[in-house]
C-alpha atoms as one frame of an Amber mdcrd trajectory, in Angstrom:
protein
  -7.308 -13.402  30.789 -10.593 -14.598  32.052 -14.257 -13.213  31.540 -16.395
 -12.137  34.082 -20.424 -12.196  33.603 -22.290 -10.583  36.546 -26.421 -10.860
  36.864 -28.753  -9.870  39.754 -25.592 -10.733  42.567 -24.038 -13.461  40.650
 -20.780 -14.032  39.105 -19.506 -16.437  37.147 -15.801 -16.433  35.880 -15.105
 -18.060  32.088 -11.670 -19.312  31.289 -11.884 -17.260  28.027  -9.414 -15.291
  25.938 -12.086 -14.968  23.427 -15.757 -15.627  22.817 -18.836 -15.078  20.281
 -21.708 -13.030  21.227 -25.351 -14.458  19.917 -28.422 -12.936  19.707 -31.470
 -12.474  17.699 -33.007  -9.279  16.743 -36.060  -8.939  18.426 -38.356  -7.859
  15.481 -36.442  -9.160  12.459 -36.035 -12.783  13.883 -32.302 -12.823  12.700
 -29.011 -13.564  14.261 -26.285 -11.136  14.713 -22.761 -11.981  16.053 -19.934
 -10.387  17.364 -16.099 -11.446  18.079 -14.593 -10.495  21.369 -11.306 -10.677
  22.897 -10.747 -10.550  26.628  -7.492  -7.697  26.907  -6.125  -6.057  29.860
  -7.179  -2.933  28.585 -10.437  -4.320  28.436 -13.025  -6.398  25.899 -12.063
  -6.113  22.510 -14.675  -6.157  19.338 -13.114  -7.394  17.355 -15.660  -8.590
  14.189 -19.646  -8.334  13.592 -21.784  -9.838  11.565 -25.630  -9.937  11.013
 -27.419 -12.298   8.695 -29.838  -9.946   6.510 -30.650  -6.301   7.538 -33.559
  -3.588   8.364 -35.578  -2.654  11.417 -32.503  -1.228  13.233 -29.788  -3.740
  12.048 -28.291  -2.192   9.306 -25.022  -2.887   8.317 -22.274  -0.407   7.858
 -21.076   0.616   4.496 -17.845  -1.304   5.230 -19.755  -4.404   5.330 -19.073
  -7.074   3.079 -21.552  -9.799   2.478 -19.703 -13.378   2.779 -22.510 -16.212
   2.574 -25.387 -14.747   3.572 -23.648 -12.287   6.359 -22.620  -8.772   6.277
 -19.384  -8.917   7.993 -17.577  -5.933   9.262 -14.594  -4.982  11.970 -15.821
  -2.179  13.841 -13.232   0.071  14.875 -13.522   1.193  18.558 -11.255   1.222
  21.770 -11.316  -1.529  24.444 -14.549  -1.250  26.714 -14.215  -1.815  30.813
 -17.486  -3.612  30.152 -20.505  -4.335  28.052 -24.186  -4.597  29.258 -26.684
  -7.334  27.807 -29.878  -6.057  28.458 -32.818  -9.194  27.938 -36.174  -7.848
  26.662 -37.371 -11.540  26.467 -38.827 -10.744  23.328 -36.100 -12.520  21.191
 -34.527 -15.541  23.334 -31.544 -14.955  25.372 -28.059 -14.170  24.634 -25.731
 -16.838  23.589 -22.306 -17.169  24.361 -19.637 -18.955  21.836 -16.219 -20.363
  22.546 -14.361 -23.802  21.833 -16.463 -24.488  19.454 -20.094 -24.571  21.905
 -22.394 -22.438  22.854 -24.924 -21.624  26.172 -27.797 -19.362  26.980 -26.421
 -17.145  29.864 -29.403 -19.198  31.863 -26.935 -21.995  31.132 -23.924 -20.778
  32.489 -25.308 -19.107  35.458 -27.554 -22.157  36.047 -30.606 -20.401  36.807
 -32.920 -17.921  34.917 -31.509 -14.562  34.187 -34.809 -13.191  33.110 -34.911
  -9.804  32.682 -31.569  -8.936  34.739 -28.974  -6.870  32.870 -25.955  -9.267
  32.615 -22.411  -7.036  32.846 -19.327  -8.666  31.100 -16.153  -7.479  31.864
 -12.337  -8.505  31.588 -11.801 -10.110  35.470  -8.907  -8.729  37.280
């Protein structure tokens, strides 16, 4: 399975059966993760974590704080796709596999500025 990212016209395809979404919250300053996998039924959460908690970030009761992160495996059905929204008020998203990461600037090779990037599992 591959990914596909699309933003204002552009896609890009990523050789990826899974990935880690990165982003900081926009008023606490902190990072939150997530753990996809790329399915035929669509993507897959599999794991989130967030390091610290308030202002809209707070962890579920499941949570279980492992070094500093409150880590939890949200339960939900495969989604046809996810939207990243960019309110440029916290840095772009971030996306994680083989051990590096890149700013979706990065892998589309141009700004994405305040475009709504759509990931989905590619066909």
């Amino acid at each position: 399975m591959s990914l596909c990212l699309a933003s204002a016209g552009v896609v890009k395809m990523l050789s990826v059966a899974a990935f880690t979404l990165v982003w900081t919250h926009s008023i606490e300053k902190t990072d939150w993760q997530e753990d996809w996998r790329v399915t035929s039924a669509g993507l897959q959460l599999a794991q989130a974590r967030v390091k610290g908690f308030g202002a809209g970030m707070e962890p579920p009761p499941e949570a279980l704080l492992d070094d500093g992160w409150f880590q939890w495996r949200p339960v939900r059905a495969p989604m046809p796709e996810v939207l990243l929204a960019n309110s440029g008020a916290a840095g772009e998203w971030r996306l994680c596999s083989g051990g590096s990461c890149h700013t979706l600037s990065e892998i589309f090779g141009h700004p994405v500025g305040m475009n709504v990037t759509t990931m989905r599992a590619c066909p």
